[in-house]
Backbone atoms as SQL, in Angstrom:
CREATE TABLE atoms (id INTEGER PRIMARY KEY, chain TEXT, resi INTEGER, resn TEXT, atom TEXT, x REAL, y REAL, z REAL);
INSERT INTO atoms VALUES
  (1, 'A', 1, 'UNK', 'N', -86.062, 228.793, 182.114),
  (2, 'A', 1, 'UNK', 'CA', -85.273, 227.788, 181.434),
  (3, 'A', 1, 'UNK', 'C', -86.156, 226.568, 181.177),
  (4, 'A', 2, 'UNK', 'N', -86.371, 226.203, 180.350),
  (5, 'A', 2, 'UNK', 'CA', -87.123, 224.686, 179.780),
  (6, 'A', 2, 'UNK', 'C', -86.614, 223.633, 180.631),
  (7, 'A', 3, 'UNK', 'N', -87.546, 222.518, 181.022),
  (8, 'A', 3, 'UNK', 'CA', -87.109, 221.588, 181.498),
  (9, 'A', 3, 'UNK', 'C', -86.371, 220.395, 181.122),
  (10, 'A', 4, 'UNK', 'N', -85.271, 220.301, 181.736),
  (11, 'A', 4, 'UNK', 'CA', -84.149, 219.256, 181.636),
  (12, 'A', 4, 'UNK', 'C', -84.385, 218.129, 182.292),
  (13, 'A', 5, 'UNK', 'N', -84.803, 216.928, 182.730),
  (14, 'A', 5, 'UNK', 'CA', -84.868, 215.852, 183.139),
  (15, 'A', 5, 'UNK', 'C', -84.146, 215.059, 183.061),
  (16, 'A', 6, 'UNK', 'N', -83.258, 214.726, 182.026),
  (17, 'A', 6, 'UNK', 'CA', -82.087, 213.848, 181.901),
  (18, 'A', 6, 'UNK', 'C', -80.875, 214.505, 181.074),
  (19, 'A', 7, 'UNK', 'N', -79.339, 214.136, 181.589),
  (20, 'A', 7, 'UNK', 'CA', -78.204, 214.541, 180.709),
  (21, 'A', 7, 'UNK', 'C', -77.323, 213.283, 180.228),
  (22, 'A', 8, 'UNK', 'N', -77.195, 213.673, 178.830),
  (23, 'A', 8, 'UNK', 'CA', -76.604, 211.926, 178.578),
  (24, 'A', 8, 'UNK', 'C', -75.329, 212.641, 177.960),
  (25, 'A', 9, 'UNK', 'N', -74.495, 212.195, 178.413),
  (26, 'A', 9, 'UNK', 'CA', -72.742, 213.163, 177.805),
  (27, 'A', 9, 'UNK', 'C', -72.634, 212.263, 176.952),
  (28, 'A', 10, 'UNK', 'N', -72.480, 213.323, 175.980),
  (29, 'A', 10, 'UNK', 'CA', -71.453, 212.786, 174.289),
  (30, 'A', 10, 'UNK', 'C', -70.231, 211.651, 175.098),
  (31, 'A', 11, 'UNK', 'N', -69.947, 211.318, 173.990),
  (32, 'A', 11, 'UNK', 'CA', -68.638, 210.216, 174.313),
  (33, 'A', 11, 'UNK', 'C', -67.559, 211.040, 173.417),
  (34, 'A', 12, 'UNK', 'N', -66.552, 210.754, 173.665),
  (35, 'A', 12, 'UNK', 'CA', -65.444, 211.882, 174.038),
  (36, 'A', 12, 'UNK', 'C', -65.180, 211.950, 172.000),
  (37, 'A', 13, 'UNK', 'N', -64.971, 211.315, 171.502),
  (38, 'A', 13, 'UNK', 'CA', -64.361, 210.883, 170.090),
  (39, 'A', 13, 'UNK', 'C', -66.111, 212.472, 169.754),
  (40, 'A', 14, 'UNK', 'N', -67.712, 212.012, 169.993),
  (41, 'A', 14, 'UNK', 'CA', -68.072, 213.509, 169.345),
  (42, 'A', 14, 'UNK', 'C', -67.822, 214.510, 170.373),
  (43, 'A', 15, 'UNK', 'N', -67.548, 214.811, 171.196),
  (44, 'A', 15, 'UNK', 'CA', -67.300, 216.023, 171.744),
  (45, 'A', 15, 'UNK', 'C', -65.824, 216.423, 170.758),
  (46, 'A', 16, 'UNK', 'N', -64.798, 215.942, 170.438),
  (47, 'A', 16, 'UNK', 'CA', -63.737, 215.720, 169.826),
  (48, 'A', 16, 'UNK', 'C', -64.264, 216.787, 168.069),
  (49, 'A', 17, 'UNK', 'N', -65.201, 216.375, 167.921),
  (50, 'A', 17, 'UNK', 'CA', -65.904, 216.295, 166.674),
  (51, 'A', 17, 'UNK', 'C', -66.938, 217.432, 166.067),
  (52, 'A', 18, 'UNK', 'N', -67.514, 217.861, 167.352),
  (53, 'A', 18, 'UNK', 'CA', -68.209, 219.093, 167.896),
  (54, 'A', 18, 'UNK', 'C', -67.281, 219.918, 167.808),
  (55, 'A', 19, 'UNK', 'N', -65.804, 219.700, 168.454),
  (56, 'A', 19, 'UNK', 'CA', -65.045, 221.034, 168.622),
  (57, 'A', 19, 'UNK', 'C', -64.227, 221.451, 167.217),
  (58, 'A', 20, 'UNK', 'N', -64.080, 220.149, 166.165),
  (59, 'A', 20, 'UNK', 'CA', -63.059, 220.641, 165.208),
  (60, 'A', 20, 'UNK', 'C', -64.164, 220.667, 163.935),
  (61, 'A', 21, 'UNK', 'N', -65.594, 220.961, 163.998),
  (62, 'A', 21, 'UNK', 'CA', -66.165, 221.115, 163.046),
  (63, 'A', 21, 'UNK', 'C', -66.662, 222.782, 163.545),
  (64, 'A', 22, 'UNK', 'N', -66.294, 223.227, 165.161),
  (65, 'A', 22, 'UNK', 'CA', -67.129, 224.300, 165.222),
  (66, 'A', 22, 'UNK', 'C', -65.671, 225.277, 164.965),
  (67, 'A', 23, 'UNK', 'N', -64.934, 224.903, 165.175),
  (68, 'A', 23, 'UNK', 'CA', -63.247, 225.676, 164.628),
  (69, 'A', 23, 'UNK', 'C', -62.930, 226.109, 163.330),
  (70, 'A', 24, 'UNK', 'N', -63.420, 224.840, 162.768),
  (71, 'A', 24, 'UNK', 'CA', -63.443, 224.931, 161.501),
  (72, 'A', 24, 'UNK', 'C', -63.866, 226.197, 160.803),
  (73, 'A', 25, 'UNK', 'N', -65.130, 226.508, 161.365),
  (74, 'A', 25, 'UNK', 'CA', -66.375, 227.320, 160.864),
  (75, 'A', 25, 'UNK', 'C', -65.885, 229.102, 161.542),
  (76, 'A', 26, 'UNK', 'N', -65.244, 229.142, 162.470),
  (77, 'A', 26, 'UNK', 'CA', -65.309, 229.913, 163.246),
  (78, 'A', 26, 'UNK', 'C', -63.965, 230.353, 163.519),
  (79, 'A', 27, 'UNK', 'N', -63.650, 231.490, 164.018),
  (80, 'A', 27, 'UNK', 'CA', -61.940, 232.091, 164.423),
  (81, 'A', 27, 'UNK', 'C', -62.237, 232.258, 165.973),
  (82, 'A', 28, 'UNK', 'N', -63.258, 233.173, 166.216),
  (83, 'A', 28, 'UNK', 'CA', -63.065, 233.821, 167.541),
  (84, 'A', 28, 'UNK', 'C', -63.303, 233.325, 168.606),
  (85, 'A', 29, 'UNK', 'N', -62.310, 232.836, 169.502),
  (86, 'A', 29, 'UNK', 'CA', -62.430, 231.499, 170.711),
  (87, 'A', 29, 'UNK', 'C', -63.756, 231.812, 171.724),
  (88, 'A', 30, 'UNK', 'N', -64.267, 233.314, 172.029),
  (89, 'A', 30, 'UNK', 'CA', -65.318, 233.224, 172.470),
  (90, 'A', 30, 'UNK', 'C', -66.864, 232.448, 171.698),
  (91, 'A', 31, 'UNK', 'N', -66.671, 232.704, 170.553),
  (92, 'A', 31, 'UNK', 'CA', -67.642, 232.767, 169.756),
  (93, 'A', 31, 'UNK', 'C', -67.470, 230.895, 169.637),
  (94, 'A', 32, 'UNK', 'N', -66.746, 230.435, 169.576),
  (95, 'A', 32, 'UNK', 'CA', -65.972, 228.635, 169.557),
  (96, 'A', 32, 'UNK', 'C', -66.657, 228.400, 170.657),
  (97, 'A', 33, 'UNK', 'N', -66.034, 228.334, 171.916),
  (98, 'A', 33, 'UNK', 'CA', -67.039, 228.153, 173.178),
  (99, 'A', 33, 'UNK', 'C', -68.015, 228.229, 173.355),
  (100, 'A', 34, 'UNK', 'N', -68.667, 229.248, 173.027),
  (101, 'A', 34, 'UNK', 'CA', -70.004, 229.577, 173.392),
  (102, 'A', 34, 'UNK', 'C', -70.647, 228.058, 172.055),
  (103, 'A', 35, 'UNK', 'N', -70.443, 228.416, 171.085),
  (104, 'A', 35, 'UNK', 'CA', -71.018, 227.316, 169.541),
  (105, 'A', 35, 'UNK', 'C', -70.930, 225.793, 170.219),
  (106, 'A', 36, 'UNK', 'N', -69.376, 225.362, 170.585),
  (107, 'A', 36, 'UNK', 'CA', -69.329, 224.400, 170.741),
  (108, 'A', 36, 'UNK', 'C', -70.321, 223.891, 172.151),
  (109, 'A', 37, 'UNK', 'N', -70.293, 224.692, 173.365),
  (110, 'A', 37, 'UNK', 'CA', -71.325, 224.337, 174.594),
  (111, 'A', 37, 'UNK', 'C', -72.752, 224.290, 173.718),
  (112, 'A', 38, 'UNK', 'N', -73.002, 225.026, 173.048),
  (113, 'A', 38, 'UNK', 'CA', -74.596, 225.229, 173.024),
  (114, 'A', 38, 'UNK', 'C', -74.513, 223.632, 172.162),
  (115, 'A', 39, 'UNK', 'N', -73.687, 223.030, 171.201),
  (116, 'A', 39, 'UNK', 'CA', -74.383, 222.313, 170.548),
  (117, 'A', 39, 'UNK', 'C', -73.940, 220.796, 171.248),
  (118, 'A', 40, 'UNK', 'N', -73.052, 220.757, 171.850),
  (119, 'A', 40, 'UNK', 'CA', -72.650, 219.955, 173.577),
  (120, 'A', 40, 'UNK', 'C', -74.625, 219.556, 173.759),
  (121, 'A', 41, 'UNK', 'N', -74.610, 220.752, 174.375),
  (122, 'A', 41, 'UNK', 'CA', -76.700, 221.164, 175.468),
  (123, 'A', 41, 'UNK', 'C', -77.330, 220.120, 174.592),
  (124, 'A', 42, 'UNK', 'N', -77.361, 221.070, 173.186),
  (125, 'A', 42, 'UNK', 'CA', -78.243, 220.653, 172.183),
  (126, 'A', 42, 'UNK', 'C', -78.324, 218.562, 172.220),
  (127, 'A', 43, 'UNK', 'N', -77.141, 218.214, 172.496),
  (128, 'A', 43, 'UNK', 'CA', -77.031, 216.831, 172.058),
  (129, 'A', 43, 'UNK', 'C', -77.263, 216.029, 173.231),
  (130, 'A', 44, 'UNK', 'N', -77.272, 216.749, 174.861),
  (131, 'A', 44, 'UNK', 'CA', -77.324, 216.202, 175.904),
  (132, 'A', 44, 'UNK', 'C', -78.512, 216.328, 176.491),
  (133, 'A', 45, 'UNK', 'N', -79.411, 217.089, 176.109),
  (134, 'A', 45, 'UNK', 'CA', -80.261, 217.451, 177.052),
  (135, 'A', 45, 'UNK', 'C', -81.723, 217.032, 176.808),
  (136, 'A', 46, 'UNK', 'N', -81.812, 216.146, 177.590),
  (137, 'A', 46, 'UNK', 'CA', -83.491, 215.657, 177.529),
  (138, 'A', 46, 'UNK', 'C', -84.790, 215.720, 177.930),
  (139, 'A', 47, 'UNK', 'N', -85.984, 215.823, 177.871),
  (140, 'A', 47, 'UNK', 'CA', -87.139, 215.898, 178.570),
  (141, 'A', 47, 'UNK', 'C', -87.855, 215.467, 177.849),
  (142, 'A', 48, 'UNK', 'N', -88.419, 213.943, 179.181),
  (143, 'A', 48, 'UNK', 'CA', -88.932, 212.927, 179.070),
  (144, 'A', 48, 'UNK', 'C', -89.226, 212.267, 177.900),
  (145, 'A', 49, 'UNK', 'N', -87.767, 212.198, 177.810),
  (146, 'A', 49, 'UNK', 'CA', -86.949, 210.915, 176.939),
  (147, 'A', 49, 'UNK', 'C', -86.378, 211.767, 175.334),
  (148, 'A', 50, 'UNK', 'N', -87.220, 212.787, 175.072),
  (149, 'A', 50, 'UNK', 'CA', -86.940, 213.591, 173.752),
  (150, 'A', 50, 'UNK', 'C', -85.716, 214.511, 174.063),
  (151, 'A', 51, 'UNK', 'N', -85.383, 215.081, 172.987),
  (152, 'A', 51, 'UNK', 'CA', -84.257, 216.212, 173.035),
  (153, 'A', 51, 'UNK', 'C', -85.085, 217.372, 173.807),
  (154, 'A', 52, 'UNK', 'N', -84.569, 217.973, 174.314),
  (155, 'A', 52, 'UNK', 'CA', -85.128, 219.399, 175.259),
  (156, 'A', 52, 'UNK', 'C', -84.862, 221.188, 174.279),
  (157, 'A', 53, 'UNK', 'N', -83.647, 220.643, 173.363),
  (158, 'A', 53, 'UNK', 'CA', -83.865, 221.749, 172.643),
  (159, 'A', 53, 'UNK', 'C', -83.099, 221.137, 171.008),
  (160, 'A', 54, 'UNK', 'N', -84.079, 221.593, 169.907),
  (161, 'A', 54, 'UNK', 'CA', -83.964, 221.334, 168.489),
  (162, 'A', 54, 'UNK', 'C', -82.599, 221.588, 168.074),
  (163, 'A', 55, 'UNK', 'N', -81.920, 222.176, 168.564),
  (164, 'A', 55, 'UNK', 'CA', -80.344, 222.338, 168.065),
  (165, 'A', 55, 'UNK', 'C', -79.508, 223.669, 168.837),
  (166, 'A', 56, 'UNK', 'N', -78.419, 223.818, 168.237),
  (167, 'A', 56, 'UNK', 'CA', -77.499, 224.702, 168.940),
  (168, 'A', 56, 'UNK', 'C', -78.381, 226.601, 168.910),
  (169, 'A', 57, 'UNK', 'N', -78.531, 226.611, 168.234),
  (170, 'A', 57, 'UNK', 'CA', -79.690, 227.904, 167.912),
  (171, 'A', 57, 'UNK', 'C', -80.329, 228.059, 168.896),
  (172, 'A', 58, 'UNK', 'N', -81.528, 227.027, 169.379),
  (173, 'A', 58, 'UNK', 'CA', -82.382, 226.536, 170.097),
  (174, 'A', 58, 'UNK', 'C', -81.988, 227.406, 171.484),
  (175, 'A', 59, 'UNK', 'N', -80.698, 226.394, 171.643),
  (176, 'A', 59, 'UNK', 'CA', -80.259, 226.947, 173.257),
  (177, 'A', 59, 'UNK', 'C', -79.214, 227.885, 172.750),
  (178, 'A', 60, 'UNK', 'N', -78.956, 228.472, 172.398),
  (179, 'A', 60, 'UNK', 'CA', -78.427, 229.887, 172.420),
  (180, 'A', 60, 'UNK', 'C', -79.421, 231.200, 172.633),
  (181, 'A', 61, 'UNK', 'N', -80.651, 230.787, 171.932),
  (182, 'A', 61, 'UNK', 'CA', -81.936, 231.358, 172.294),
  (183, 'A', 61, 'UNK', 'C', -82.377, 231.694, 173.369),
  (184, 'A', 62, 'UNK', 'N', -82.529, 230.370, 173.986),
  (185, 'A', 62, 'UNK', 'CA', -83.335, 229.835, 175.504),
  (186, 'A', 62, 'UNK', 'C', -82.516, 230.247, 176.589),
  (187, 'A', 63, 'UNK', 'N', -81.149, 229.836, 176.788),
  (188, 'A', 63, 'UNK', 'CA', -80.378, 230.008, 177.845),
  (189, 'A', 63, 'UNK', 'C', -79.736, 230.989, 177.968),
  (190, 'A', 64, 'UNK', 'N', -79.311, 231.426, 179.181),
  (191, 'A', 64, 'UNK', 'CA', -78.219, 232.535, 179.175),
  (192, 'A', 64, 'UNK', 'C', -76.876, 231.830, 179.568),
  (193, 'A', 65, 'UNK', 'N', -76.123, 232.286, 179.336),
  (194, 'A', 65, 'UNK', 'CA', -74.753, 232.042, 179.796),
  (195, 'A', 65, 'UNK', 'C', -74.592, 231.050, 181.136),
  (196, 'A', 66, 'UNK', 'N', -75.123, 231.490, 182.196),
  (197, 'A', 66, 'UNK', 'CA', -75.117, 231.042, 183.498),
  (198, 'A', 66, 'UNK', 'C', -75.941, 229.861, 183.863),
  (199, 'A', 67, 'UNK', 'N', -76.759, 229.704, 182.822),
  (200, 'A', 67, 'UNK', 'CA', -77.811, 228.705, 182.719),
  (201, 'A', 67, 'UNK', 'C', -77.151, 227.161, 182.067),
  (202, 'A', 68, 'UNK', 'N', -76.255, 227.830, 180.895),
  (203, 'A', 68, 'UNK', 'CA', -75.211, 227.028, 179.821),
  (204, 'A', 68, 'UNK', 'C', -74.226, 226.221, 180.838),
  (205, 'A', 69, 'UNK', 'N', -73.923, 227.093, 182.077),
  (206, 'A', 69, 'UNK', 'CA', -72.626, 227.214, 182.656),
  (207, 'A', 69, 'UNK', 'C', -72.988, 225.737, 183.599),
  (208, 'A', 70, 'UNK', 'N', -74.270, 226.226, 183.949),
  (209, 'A', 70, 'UNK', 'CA', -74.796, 224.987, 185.051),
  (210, 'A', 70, 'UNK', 'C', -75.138, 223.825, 184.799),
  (211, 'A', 71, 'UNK', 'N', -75.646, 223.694, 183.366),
  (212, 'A', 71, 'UNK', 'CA', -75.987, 222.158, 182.499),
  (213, 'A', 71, 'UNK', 'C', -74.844, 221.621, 182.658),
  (214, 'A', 72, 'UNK', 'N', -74.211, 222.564, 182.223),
  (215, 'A', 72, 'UNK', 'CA', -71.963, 221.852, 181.691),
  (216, 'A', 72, 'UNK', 'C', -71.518, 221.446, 182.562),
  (217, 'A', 73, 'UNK', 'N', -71.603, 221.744, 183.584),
  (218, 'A', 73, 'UNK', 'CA', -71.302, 221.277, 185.332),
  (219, 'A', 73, 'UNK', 'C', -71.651, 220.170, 185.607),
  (220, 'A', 74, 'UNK', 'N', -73.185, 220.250, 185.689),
  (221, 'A', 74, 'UNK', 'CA', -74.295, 218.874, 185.629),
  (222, 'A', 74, 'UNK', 'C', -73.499, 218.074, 185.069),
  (223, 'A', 75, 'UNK', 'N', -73.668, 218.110, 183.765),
  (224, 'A', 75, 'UNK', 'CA', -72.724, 216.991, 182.462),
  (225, 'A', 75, 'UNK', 'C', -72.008, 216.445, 182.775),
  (226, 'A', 76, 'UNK', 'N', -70.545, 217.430, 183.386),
  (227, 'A', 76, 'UNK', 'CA', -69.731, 217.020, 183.480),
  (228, 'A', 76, 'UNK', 'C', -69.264, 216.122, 184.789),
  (229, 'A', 77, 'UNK', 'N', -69.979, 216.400, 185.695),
  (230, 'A', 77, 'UNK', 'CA', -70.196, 215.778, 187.321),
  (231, 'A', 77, 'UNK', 'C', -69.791, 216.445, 187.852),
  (232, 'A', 78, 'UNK', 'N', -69.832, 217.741, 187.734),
  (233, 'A', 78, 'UNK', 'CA', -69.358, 218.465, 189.192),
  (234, 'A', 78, 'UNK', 'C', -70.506, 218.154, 190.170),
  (235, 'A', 79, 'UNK', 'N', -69.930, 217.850, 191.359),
  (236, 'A', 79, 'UNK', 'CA', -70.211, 217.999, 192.333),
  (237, 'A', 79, 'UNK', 'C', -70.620, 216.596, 192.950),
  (238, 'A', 80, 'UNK', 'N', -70.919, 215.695, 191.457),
  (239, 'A', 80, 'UNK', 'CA', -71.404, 214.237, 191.768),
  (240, 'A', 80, 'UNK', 'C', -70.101, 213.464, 192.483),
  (241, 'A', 81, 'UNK', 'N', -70.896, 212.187, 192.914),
  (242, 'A', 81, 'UNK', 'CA', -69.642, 211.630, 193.105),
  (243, 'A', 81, 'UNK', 'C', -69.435, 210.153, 192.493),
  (244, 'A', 82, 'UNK', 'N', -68.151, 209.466, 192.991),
  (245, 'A', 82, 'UNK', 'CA', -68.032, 208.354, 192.058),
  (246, 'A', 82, 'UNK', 'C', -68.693, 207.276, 192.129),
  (247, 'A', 83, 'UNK', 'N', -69.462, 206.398, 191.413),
  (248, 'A', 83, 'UNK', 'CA', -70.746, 205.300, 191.802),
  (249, 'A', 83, 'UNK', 'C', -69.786, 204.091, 191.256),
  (250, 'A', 84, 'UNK', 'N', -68.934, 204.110, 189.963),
  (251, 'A', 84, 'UNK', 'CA', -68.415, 203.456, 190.085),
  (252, 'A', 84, 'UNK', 'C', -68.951, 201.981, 189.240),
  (253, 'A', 85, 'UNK', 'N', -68.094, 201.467, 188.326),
  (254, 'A', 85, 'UNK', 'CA', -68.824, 200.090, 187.795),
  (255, 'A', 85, 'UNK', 'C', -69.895, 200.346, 186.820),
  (256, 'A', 86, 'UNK', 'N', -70.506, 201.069, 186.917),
  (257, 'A', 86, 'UNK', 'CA', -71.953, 201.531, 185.549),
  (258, 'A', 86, 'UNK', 'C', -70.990, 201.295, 184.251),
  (259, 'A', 87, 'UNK', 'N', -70.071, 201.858, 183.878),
  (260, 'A', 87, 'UNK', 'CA', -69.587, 202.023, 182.914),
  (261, 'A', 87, 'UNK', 'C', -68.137, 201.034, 182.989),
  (262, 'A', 88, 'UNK', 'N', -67.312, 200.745, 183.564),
  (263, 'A', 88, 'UNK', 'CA', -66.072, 199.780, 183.322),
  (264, 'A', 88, 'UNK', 'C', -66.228, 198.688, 184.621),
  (265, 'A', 89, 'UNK', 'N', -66.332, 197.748, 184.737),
  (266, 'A', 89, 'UNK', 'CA', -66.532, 197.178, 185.970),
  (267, 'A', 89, 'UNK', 'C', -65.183, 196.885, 186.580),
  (268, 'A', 90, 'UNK', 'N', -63.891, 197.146, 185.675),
  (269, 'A', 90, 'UNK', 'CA', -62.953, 197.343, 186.838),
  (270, 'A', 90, 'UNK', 'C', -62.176, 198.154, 187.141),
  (271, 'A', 91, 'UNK', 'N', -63.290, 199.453, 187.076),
  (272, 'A', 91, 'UNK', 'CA', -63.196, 201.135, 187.499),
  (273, 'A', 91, 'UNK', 'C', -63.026, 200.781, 189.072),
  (274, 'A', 92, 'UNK', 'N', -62.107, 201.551, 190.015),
  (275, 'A', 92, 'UNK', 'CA', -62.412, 201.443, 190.919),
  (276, 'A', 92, 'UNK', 'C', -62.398, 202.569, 191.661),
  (277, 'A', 93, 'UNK', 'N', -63.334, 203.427, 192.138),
  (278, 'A', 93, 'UNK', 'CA', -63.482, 204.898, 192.502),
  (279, 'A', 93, 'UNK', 'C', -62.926, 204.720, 193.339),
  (280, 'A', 94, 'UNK', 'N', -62.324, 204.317, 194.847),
  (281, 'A', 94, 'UNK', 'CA', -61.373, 204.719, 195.733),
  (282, 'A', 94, 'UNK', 'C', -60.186, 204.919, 195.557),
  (283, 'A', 95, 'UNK', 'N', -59.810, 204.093, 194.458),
  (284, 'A', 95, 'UNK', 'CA', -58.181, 203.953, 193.748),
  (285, 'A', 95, 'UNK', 'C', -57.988, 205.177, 193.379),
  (286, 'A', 96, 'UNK', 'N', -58.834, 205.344, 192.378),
  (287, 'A', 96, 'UNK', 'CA', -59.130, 206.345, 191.430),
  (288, 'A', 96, 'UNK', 'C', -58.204, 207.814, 191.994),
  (289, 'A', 97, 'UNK', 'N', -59.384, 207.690, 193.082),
  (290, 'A', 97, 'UNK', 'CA', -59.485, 208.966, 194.211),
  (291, 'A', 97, 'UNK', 'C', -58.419, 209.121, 194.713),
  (292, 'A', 98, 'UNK', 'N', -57.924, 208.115, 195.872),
  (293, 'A', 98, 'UNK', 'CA', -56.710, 208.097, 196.007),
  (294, 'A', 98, 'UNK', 'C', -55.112, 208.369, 194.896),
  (295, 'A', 99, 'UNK', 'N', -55.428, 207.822, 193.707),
  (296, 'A', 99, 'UNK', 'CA', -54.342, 208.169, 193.105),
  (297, 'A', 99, 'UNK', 'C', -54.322, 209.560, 192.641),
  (298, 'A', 100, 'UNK', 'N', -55.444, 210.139, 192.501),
  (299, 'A', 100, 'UNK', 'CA', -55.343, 211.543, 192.180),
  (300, 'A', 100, 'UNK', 'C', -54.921, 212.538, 192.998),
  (301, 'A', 101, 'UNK', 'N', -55.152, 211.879, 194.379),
  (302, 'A', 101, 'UNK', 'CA', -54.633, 212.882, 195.319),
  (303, 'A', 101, 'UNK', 'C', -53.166, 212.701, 195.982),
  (304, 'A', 102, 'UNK', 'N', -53.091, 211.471, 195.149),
  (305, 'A', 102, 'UNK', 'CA', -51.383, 211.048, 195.528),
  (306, 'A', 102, 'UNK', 'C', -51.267, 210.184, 196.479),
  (307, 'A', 103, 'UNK', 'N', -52.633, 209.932, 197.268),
  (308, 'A', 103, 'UNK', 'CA', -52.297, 209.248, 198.458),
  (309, 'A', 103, 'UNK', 'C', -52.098, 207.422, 198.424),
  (310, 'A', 104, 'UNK', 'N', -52.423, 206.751, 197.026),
  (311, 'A', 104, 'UNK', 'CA', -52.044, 205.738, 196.741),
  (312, 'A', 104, 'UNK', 'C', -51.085, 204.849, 197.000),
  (313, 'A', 105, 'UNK', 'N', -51.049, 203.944, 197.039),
  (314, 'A', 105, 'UNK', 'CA', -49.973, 202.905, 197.432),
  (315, 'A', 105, 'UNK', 'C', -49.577, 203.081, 195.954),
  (316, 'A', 106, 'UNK', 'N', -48.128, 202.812, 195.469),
  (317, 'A', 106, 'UNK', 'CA', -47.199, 202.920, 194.405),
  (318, 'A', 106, 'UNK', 'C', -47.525, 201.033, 194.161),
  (319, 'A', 107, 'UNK', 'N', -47.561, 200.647, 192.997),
  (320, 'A', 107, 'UNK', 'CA', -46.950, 199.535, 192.452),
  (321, 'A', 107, 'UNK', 'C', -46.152, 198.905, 193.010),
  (322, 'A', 108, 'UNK', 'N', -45.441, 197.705, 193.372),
  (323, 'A', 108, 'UNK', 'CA', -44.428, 197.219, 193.409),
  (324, 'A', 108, 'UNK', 'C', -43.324, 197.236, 192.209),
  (325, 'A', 109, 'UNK', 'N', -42.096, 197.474, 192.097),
  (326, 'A', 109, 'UNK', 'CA', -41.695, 197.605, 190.920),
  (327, 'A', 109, 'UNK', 'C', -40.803, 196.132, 190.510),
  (328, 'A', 110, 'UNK', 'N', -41.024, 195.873, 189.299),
  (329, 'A', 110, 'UNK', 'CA', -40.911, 194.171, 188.386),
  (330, 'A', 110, 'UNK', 'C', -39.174, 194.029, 189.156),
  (331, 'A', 111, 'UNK', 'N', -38.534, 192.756, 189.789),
  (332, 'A', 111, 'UNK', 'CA', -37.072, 192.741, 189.515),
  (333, 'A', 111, 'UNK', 'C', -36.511, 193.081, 188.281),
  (334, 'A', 112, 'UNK', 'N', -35.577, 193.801, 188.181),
  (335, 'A', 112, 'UNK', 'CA', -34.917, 193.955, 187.362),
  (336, 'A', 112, 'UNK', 'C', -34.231, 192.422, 186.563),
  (337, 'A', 113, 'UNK', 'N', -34.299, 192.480, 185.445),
  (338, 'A', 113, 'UNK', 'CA', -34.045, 191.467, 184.424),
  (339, 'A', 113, 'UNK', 'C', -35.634, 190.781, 184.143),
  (340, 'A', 114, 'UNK', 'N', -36.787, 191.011, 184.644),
  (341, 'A', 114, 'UNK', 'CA', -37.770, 190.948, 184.313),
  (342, 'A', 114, 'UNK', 'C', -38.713, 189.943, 184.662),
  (343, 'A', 115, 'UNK', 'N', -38.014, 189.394, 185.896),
  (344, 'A', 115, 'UNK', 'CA', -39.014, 188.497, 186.982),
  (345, 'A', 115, 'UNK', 'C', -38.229, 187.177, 187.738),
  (346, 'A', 116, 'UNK', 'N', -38.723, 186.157, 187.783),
  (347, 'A', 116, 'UNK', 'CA', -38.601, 184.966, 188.191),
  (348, 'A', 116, 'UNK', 'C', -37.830, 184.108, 186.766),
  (349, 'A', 117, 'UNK', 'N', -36.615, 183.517, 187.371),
  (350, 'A', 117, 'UNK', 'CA', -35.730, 182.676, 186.324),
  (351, 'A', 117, 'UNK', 'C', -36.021, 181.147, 187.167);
């Protein structure tokens, strides 16, 4: 597999954009997946500082399936965890965490009629 050194994830509006231009083109949902990941790779994947592969072709070529499977992971953060602040500074990964697992403190809820008279 060619070397990967850095992954920079699309922002959601082209991943969005990737998927309804590769639909467009295409019927068969395997054949969609597979198009849309490779050209995902194609747009994420760097070594030392350049693109790592010339386009979706490229890595359909280069990679196998399982190889595709593990970038997408990477990408996506499996396995990472939350750092928090890089991107919204009033992200707050424990909240976060907690609310996903339900274990959150609930809101207080507004008095009814809509506060202080």
């Amino acid at each position: 597999m060619r070397r990967v050194d850095e992954l920079r994830p699309p922002a959601a509006g082209r991943l969005l954009n990737i998927r309804r231009a590769v639909c467009a083109e295409n019927r068969d949902g395997l054949e969609q997946a597979a198009l849309c990941n490779a050209q995902v790779l194609a747009e994420s994947c760097f070594s030392r500082g350049e693109p790592a592969f010339a386009g979706t072709q490229e890595v359909l070529d280069e990679l196998t399936f399982p190889e595709m499977e593990r970038l997408l992971a990477r990408l996506g953060g499996e396995g990472a965890s939350w750092t928090g602040g890089a991107a919204n500074a009033g992200f707050d990964p424990q909240r976060f965490t907690a609310l996903r697992r339900g274990t959150a403190e609930k809101p207080e809820k507004p008095p009814a009629g809509g506060g202080e008279r």
